[in-house]
C-alpha positions in Angstrom: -8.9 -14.2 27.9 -9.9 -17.7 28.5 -9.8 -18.8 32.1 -9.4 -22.5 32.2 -8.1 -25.3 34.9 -5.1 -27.0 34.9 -6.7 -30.4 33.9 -8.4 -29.1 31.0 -5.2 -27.9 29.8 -4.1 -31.8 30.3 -6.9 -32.8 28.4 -7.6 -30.5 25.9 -3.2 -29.2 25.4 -3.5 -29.8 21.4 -7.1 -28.0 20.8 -5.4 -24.9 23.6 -2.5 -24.5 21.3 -4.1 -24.6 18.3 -6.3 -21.7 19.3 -3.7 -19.8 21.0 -2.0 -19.9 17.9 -4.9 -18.4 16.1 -4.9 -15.2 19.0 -6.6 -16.4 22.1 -4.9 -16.1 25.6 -5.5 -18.7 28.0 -5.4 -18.1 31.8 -4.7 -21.5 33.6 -5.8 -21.3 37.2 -3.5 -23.3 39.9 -3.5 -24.0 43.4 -1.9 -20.7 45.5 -2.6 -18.2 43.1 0.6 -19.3 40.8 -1.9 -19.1 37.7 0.2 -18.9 34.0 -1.0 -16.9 31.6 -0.5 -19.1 27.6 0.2 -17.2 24.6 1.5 -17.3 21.1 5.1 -16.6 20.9 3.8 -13.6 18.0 2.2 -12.1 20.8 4.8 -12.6 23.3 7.4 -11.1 21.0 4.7 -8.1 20.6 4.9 -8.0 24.2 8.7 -7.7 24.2 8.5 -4.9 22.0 6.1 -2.9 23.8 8.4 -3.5 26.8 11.3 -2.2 25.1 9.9 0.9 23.8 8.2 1.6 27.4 12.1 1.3 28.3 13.0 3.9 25.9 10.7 5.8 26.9 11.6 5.8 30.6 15.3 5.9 30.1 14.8 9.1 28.1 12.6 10.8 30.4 14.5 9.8 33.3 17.7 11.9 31.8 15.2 14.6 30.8 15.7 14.5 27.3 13.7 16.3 25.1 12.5 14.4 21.9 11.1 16.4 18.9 12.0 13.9 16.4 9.9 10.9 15.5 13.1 8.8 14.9 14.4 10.2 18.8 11.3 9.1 20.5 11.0 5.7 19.3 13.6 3.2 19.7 15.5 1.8 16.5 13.5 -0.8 14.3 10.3 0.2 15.9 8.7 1.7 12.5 10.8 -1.4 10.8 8.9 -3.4 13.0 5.5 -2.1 13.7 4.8 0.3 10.6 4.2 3.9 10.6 0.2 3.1 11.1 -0.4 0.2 8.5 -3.8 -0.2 10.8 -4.3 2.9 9.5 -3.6 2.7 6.1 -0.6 4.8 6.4 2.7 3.3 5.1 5.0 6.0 5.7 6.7 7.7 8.9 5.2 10.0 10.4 5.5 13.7 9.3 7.2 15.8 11.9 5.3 17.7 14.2 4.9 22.0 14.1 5.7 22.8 17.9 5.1 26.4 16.9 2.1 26.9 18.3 2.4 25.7 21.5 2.5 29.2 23.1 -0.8 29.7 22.2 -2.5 26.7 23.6 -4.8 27.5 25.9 -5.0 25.9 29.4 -8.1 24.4 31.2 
């Protein structure tokens, strides 16, 4: 993140975007602490996504509900979305998870 004053983002707007569009975020310091933070709308969708799934996530421990399923515990479109682990080099979902052995975990 790129701190930079609120002149510089007068003077320099068109060179700002065009790097925010390439991935940098760009903190703009104002008067009073009311300082925006400028990024790409691809990372501000990102960051609506996240949000969403931190939602589901919430709402779904907040009823109790157990999730054993990969397809239960993230919200729809999410592997549409994000992949199964492309990073990774994995292009699939992800297999399901044995829970059988959890009784003989041991604890620290």
């Amino acid at each position: 993140m790129v701190a930079i004053k609120g002149t510089t983002m007068k003077t320099e707007f068109k060179s700002i975007c065009d790097r925010t569009t390439k991935g940098e975020v760009f903190l703009v310091t104002r008067p009073k602490d009311e300082n925006i933070v400028i990024i790409s709308e691809k990372k501000y969708r990102q960051l609506i996504r996240f949000k969403a799934y931190a939602d589901h996530l919430a709402a779904a421990a907040a009823t109790g509900e157990e999730t054993t399923n990969a397809e239960d515990t993230y919200p729809s479109g999410f592997f549409d979305l994000f992949g199964a682990g492309k990073l990774l080099g994995l292009d699939e979902r992800p297999a399901e998870l044995s829970w059988a052995n959890d009784g003989e975990r041991e604890t620290l």
